[in-house]
PDB file of N, H, CA, C and O in Angstrom:
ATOM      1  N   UNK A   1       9.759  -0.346  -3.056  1.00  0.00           N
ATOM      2  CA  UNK A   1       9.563   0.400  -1.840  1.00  0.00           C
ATOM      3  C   UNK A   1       8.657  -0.335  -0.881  1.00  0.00           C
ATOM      4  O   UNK A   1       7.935  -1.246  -1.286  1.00  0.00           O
ATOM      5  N   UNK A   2       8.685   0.101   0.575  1.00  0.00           N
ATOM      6  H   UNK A   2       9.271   0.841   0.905  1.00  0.00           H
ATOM      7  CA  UNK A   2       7.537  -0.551   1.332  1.00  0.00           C
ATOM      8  C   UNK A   2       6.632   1.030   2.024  1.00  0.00           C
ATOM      9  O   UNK A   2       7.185   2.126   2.118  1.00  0.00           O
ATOM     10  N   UNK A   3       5.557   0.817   2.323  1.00  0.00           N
ATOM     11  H   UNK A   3       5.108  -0.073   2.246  1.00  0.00           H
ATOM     12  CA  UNK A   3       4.849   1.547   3.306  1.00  0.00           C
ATOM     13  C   UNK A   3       4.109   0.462   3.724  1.00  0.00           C
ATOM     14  O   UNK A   3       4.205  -0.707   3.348  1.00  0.00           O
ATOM     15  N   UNK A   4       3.129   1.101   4.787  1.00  0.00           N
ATOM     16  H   UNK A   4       3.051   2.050   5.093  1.00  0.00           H
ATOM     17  CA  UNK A   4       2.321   0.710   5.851  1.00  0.00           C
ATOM     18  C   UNK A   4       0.950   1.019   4.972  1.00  0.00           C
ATOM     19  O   UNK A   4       0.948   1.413   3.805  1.00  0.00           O
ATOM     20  N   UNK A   5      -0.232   0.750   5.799  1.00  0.00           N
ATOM     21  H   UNK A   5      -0.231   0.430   6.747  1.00  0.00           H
ATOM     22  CA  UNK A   5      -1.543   0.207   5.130  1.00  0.00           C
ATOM     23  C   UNK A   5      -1.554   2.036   5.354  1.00  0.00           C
ATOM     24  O   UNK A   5      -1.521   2.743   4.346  1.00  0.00           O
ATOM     25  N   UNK A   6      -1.596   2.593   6.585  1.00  0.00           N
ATOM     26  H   UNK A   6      -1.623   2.019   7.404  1.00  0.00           H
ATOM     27  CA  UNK A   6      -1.389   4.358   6.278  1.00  0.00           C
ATOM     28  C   UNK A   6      -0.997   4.972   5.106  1.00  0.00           C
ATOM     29  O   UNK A   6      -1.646   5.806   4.474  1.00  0.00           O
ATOM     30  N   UNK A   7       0.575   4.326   4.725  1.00  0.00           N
ATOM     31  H   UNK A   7       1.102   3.648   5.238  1.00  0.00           H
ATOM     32  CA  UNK A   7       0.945   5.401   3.886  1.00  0.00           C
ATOM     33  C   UNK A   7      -0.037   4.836   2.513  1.00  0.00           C
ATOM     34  O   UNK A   7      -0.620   5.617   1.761  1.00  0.00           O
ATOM     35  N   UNK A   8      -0.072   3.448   2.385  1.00  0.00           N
ATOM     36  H   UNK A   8       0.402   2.814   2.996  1.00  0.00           H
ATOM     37  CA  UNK A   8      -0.862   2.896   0.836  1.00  0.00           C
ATOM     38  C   UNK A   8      -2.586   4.078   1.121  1.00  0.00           C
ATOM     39  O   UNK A   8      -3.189   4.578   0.172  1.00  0.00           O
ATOM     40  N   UNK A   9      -2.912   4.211   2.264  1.00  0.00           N
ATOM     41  H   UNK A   9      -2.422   3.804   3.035  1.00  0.00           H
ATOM     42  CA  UNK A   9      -4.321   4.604   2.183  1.00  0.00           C
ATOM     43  C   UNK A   9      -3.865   5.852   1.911  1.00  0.00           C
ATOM     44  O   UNK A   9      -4.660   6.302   1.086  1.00  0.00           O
ATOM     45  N   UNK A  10      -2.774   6.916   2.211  1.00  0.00           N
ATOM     46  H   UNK A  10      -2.128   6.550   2.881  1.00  0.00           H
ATOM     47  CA  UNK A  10      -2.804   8.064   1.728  1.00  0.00           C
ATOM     48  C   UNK A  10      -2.440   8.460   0.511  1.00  0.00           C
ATOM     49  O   UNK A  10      -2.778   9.526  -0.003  1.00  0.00           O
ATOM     50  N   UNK A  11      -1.276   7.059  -0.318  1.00  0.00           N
ATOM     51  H   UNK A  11      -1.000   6.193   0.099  1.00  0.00           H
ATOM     52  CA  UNK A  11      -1.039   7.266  -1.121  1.00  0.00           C
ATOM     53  C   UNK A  11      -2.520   7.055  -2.342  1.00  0.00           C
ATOM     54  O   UNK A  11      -2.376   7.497  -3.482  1.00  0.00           O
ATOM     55  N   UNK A  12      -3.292   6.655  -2.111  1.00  0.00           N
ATOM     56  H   UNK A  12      -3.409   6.296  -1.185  1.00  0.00           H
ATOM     57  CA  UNK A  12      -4.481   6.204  -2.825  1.00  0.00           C
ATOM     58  C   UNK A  12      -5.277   7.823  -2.887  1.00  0.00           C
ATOM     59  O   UNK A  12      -5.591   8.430  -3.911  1.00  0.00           O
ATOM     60  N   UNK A  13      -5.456   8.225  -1.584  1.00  0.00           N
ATOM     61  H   UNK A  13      -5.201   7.732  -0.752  1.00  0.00           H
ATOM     62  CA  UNK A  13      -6.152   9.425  -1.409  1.00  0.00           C
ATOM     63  C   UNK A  13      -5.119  10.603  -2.266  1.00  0.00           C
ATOM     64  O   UNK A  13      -5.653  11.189  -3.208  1.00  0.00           O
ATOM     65  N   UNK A  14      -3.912  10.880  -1.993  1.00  0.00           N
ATOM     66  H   UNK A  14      -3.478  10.405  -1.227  1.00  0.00           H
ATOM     67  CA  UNK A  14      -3.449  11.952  -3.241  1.00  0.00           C
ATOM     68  C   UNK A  14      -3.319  11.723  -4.577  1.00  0.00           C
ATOM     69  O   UNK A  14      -3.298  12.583  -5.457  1.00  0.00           O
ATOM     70  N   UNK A  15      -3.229  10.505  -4.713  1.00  0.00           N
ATOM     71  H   UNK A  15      -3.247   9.806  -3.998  1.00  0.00           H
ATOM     72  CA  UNK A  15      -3.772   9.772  -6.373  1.00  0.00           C
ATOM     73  C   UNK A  15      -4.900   9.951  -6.575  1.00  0.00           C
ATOM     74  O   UNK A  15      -4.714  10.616  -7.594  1.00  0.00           O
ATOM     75  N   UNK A  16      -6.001   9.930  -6.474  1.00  0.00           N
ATOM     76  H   UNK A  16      -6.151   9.390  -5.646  1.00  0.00           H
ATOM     77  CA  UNK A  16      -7.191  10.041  -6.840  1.00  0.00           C
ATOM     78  C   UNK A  16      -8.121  11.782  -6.539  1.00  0.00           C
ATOM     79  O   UNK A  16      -9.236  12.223  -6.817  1.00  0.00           O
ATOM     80  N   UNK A  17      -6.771  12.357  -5.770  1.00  0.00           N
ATOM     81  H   UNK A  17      -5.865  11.998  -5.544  1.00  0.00           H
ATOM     82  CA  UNK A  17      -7.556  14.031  -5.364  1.00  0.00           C
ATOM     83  C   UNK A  17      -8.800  13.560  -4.096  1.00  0.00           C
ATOM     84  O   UNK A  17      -9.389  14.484  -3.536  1.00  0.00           O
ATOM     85  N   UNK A  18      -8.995  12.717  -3.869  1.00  0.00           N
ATOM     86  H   UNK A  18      -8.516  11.967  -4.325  1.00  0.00           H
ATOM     87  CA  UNK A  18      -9.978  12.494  -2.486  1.00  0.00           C
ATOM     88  C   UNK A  18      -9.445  13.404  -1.397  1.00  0.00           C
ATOM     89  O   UNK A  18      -8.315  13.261  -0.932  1.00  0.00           O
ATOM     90  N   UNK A  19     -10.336  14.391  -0.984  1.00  0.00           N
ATOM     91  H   UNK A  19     -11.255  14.507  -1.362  1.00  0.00           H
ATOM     92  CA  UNK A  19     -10.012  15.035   0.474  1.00  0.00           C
ATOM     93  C   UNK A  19     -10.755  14.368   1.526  1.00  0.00           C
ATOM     94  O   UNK A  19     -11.948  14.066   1.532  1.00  0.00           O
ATOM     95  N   UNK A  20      -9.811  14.169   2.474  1.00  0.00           N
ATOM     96  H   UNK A  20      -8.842  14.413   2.469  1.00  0.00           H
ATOM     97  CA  UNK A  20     -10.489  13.434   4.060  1.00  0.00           C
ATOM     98  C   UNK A  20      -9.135  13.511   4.437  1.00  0.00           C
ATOM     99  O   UNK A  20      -8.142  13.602   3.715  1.00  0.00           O
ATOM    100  N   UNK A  21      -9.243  13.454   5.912  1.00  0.00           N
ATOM    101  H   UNK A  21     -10.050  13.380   6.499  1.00  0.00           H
ATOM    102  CA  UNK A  21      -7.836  13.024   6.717  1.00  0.00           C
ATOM    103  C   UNK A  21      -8.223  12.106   7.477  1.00  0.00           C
ATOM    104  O   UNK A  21      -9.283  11.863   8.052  1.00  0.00           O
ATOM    105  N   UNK A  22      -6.721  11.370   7.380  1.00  0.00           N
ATOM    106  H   UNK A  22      -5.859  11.568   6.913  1.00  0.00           H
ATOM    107  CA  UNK A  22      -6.612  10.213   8.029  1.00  0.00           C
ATOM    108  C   UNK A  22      -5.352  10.030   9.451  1.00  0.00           C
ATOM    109  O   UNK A  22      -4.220  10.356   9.810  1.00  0.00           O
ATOM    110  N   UNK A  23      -6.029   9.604   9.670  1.00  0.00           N
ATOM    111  H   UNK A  23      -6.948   9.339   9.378  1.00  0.00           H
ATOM    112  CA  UNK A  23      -4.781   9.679  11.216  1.00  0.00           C
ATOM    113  C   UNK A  23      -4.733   7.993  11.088  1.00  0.00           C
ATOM    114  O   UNK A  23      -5.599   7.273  10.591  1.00  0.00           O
ATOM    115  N   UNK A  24      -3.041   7.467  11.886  1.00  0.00           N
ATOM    116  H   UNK A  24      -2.338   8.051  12.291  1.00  0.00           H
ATOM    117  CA  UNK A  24      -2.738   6.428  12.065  1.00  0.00           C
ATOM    118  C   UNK A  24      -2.915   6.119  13.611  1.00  0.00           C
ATOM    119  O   UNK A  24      -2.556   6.853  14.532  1.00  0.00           O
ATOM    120  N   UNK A  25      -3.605   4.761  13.721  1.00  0.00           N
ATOM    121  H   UNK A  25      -3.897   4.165  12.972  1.00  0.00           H
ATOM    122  CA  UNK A  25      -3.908   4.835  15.005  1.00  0.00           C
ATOM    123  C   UNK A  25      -2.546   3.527  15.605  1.00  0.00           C
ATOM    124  O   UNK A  25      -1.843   2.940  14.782  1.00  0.00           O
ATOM    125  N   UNK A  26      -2.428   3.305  17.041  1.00  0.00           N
ATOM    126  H   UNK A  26      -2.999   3.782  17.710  1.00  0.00           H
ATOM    127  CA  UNK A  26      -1.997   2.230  17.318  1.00  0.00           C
ATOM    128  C   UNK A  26      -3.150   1.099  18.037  1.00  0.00           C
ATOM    129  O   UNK A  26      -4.143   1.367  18.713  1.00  0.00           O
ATOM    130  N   UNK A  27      -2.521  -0.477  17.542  1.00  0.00           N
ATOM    131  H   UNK A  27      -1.715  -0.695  16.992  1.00  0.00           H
ATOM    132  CA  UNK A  27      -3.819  -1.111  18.012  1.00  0.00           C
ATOM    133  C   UNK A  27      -3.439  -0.927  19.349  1.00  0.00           C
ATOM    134  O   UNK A  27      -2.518  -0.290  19.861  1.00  0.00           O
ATOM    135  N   UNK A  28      -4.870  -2.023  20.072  1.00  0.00           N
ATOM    136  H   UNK A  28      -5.618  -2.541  19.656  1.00  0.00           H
ATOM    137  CA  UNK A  28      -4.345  -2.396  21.562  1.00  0.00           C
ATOM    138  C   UNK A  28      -4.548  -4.131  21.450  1.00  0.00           C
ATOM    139  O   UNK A  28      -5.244  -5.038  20.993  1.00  0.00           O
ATOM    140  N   UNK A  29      -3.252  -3.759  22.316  1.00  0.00           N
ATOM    141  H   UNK A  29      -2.686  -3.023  22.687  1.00  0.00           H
ATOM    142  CA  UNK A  29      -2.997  -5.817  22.173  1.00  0.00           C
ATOM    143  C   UNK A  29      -4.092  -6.453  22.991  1.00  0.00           C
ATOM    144  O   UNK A  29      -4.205  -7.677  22.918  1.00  0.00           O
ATOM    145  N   UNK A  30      -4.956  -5.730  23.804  1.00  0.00           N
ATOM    146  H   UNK A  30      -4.865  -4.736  23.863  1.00  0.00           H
ATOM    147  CA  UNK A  30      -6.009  -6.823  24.758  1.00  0.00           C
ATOM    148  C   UNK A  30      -6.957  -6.798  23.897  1.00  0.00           C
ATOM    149  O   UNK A  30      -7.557  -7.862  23.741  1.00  0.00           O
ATOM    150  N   UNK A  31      -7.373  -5.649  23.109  1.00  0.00           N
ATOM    151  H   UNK A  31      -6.886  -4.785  23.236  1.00  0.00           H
ATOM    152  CA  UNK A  31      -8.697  -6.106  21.847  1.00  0.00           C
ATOM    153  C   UNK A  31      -8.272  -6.435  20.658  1.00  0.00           C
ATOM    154  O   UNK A  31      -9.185  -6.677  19.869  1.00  0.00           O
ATOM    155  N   UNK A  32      -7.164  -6.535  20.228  1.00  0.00           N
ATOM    156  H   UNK A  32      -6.422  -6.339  20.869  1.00  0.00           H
ATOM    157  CA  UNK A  32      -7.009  -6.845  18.675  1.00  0.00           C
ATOM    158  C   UNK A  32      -5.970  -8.129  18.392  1.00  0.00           C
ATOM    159  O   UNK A  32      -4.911  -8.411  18.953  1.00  0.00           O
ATOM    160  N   UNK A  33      -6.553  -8.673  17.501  1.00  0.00           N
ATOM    161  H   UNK A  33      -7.413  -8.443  17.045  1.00  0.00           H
ATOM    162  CA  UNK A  33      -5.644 -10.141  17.162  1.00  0.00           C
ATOM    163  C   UNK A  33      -4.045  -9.627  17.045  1.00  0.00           C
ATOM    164  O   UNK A  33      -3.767  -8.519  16.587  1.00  0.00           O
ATOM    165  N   UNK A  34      -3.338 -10.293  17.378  1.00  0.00           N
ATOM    166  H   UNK A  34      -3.564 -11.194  17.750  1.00  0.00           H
ATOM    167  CA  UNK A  34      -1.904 -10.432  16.894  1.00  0.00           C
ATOM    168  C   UNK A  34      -1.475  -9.982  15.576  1.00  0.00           C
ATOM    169  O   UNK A  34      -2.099 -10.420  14.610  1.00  0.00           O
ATOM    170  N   UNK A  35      -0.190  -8.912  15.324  1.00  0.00           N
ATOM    171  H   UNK A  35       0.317  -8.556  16.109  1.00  0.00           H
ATOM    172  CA  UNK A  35      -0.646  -9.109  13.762  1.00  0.00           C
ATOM    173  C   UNK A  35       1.210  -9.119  13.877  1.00  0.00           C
ATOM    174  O   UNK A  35       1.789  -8.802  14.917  1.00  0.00           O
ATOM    175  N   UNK A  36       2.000  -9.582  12.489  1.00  0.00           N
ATOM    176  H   UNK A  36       1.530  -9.840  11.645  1.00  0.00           H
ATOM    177  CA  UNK A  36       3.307  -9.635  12.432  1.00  0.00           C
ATOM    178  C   UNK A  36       4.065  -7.936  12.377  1.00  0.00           C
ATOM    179  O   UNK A  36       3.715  -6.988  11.674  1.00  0.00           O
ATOM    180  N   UNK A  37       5.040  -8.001  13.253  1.00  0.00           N
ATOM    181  H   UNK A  37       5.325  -8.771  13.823  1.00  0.00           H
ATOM    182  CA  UNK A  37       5.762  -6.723  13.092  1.00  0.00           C
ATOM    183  C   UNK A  37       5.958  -6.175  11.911  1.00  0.00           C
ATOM    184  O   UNK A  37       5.644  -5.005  11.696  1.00  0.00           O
ATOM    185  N   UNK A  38       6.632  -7.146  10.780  1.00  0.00           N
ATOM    186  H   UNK A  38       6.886  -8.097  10.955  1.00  0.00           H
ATOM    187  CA  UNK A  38       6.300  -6.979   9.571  1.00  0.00           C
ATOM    188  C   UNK A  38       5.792  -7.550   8.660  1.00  0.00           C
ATOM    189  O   UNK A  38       6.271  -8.643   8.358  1.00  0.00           O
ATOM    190  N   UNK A  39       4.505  -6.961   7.800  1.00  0.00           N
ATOM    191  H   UNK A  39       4.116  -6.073   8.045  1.00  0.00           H
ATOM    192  CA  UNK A  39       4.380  -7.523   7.065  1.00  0.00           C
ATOM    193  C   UNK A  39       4.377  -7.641   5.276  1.00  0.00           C
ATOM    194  O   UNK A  39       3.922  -8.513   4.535  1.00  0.00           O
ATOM    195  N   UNK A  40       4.911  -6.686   5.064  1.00  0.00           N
ATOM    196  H   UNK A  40       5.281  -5.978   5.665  1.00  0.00           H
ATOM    197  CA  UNK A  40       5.353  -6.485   3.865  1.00  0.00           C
ATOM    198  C   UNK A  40       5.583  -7.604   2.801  1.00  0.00           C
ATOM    199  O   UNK A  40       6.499  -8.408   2.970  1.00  0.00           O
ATOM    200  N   UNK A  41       4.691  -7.678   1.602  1.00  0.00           N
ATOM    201  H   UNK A  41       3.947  -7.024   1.464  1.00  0.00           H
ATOM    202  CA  UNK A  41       4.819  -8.449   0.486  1.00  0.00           C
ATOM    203  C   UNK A  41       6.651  -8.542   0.194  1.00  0.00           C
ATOM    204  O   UNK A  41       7.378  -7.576  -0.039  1.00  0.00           O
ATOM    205  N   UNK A  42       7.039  -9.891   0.286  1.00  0.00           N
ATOM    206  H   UNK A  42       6.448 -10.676   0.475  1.00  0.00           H
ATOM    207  CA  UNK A  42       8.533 -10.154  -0.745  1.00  0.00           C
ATOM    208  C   UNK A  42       7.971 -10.423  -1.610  1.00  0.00           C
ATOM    209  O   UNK A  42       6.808 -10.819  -1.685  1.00  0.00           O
ATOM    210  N   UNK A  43       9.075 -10.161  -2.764  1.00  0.00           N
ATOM    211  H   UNK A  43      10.019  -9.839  -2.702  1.00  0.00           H
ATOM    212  CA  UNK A  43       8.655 -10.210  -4.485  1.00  0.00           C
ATOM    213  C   UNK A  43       9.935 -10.628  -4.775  1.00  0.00           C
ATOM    214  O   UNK A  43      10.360 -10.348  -5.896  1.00  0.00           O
ATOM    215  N   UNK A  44      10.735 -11.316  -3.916  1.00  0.00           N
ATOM    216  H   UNK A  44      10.389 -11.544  -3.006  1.00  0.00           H
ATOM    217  CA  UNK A  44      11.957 -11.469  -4.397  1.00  0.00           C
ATOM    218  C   UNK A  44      11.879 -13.047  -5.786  1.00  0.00           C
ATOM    219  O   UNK A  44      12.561 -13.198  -6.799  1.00  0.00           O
ATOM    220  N   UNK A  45      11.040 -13.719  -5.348  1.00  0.00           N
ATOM    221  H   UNK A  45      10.486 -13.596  -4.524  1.00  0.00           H
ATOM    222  CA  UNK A  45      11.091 -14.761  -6.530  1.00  0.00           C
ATOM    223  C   UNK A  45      10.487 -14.349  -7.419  1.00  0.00           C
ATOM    224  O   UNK A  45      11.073 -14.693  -8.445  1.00  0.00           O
ATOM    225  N   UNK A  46       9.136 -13.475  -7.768  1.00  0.00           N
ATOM    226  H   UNK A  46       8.660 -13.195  -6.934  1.00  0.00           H
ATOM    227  CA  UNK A  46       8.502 -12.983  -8.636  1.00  0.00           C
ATOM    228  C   UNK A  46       9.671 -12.123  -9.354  1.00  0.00           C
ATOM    229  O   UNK A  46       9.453 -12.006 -10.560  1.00  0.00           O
ATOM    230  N   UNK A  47      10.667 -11.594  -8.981  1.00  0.00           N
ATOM    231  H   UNK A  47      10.843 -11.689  -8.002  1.00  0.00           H
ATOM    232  CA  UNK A  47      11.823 -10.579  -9.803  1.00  0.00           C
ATOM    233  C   UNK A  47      12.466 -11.380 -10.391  1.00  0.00           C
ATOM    234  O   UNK A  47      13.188 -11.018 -11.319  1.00  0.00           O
ATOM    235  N   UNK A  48      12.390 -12.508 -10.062  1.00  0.00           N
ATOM    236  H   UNK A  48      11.804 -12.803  -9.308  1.00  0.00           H
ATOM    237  CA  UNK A  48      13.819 -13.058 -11.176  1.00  0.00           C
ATOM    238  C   UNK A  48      12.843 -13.453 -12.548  1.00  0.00           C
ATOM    239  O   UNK A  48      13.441 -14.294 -13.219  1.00  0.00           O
ATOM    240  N   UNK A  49      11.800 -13.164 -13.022  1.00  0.00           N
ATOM    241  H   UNK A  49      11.314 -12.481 -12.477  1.00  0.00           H
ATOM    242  CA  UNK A  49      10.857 -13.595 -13.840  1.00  0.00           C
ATOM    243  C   UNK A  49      10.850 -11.877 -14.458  1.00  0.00           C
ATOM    244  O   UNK A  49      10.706 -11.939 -15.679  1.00  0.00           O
ATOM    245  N   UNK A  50      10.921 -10.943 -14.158  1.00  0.00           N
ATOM    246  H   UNK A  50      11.038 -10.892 -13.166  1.00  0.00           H
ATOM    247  CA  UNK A  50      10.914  -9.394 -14.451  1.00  0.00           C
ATOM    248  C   UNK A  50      11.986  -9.158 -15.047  1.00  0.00           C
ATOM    249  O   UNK A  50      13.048  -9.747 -14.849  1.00  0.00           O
ATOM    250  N   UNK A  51      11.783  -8.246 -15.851  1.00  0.00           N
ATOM    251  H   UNK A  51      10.920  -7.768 -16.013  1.00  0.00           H
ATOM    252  CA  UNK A  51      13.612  -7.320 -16.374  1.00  0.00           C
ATOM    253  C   UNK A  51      13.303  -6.393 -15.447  1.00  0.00           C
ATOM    254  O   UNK A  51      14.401  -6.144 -14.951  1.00  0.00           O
ATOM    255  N   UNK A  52      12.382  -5.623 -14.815  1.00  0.00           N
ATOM    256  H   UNK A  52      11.489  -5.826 -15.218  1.00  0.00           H
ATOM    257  CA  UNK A  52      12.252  -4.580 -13.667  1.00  0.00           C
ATOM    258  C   UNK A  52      11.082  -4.562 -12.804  1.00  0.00           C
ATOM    259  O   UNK A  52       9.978  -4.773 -13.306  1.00  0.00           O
ATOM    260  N   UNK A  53      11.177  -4.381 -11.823  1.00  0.00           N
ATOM    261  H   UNK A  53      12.073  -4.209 -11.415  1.00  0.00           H
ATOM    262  CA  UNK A  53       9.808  -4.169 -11.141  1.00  0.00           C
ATOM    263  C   UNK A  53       9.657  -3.120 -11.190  1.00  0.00           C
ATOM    264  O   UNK A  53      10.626  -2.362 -11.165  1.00  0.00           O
ATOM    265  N   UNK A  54       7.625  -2.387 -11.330  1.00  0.00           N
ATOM    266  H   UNK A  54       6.838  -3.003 -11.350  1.00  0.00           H
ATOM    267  CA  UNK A  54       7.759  -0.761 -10.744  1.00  0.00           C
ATOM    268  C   UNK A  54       7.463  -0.886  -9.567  1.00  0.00           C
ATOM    269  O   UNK A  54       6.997  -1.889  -9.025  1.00  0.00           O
ATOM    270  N   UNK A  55       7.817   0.540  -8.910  1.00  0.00           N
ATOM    271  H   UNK A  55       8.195   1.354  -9.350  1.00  0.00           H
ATOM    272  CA  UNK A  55       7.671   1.455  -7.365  1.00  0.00           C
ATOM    273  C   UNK A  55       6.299   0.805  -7.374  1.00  0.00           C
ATOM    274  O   UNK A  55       5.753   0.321  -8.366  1.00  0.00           O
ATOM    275  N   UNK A  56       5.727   0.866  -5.921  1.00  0.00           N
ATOM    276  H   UNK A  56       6.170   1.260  -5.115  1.00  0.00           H
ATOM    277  CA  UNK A  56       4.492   0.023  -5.631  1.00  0.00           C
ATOM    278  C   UNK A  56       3.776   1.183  -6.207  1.00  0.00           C
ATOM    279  O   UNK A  56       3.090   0.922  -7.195  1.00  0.00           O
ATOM    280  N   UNK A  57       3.793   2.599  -5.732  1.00  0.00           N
ATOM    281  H   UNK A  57       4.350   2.811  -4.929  1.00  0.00           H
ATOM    282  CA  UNK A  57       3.163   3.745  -6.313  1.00  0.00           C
ATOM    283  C   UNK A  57       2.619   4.022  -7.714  1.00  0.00           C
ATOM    284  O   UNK A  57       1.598   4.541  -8.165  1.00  0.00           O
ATOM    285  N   UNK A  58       3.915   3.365  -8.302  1.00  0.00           N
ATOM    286  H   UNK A  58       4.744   2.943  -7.936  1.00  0.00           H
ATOM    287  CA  UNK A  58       3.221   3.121 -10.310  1.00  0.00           C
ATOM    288  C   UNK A  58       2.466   2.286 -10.065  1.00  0.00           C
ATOM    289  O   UNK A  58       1.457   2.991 -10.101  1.00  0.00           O
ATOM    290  N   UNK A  59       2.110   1.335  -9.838  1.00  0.00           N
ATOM    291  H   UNK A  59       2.929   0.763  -9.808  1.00  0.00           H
ATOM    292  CA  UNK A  59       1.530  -0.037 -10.041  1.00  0.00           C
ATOM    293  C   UNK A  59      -0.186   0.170  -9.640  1.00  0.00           C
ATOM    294  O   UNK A  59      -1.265  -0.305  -9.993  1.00  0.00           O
ATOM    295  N   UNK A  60       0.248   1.019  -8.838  1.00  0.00           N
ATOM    296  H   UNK A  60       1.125   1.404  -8.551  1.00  0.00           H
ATOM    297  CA  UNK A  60      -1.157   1.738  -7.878  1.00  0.00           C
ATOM    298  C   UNK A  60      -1.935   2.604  -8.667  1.00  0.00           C
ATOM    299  O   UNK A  60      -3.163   2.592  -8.749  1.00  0.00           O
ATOM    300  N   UNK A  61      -1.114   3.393  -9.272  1.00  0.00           N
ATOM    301  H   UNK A  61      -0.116   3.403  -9.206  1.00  0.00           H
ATOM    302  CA  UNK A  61      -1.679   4.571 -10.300  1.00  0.00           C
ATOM    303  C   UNK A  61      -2.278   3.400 -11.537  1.00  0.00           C
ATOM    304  O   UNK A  61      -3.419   3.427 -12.000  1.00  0.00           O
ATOM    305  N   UNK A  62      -1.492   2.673 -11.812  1.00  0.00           N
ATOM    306  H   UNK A  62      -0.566   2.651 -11.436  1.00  0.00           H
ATOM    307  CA  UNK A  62      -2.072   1.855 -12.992  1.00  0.00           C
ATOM    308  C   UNK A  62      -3.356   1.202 -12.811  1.00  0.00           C
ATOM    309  O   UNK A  62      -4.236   1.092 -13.665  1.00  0.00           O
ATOM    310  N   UNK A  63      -3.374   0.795 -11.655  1.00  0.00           N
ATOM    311  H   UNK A  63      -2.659   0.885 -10.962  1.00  0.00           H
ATOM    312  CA  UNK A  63      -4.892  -0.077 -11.009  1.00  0.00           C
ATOM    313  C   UNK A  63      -5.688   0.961 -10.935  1.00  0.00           C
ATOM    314  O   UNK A  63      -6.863   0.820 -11.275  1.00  0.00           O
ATOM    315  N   UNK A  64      -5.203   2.228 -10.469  1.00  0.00           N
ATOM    316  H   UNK A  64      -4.249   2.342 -10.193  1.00  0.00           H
ATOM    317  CA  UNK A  64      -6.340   2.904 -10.405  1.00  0.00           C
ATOM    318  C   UNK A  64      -7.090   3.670 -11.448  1.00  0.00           C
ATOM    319  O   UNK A  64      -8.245   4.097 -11.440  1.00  0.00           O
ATOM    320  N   UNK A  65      -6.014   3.745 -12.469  1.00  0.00           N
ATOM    321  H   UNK A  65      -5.076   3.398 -12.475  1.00  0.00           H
ATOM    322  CA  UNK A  65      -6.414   4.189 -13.794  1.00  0.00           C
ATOM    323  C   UNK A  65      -6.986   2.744 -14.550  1.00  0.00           C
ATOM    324  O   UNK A  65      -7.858   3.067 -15.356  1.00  0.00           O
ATOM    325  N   UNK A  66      -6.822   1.635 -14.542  1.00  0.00           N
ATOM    326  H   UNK A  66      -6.114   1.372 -13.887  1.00  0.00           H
ATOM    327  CA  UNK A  66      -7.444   0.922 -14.671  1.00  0.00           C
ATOM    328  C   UNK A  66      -9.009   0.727 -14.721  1.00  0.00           C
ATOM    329  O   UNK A  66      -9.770   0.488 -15.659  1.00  0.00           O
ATOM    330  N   UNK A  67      -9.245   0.948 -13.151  1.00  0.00           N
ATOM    331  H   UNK A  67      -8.627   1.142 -12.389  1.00  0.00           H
ATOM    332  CA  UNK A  67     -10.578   0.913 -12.376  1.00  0.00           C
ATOM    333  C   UNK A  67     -11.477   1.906 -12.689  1.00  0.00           C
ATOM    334  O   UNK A  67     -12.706   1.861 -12.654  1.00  0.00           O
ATOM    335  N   UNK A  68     -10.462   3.154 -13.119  1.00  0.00           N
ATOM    336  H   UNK A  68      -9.463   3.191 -13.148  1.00  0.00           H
ATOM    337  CA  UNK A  68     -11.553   4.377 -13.563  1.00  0.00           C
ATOM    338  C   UNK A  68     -11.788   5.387 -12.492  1.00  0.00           C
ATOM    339  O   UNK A  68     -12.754   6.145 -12.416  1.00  0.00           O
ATOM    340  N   UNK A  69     -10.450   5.269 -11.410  1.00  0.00           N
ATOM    341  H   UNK A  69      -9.665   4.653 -11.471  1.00  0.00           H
ATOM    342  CA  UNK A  69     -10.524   5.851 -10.567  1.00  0.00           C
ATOM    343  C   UNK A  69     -10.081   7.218 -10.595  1.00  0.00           C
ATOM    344  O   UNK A  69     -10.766   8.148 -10.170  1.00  0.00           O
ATOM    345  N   UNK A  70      -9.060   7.324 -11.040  1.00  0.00           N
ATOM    346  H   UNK A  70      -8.504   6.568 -11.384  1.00  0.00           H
ATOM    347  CA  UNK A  70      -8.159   8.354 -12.072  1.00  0.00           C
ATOM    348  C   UNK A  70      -8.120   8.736 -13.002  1.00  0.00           C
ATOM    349  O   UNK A  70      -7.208   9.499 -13.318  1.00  0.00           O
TER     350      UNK A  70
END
C-alpha cells in the first residue's frame, strides 16, 4: 500500500491509542524547499528476495510492538 506522511502519522496515532488531532496542511512553494510529487518508497527489487511482503500497516504495528510502543 502507499499513504502520505498524514496518513503514516495517523496510522501510528490509532495504533498506539494516542489522542491528538492532526490536520494536513499544504506547503507554500515561496517558503518551503521543493519536495517530489511523489515520493513513495519502491520495494520492487527488495520483492523478488521475499515470498511476500506485509501491508506497510503490519510492519508498523511490528516496529511498534517492537519499541514497546504497543
Amino acid at each position: 500500500g502507499v499513504t502520505s506522511w498524514f496518513g503514516f502519522a495517523n496510522e501510528i496515532l490509532a495504533q498506539t491509542g494516542l489522542k491528538t488531532s492532526l490536520s494536513a496542511t499544504k506547503t507554500n512553494s515561496e517558503s518551503n524547499p521543493k519536495r517530489p510529487i511523489n515520493s513513495a518508497l519502491d520495494i520492487t527489487k527488495v520483492e523478488q528476495y521475499l515470498s511476500s511482503s506485509p501491508a506497510w500497516t503490519d510492519g508498523l504495528r511490528d516496529y511498534l510492538l517492537e519499541k514497546g510502543h504497543i
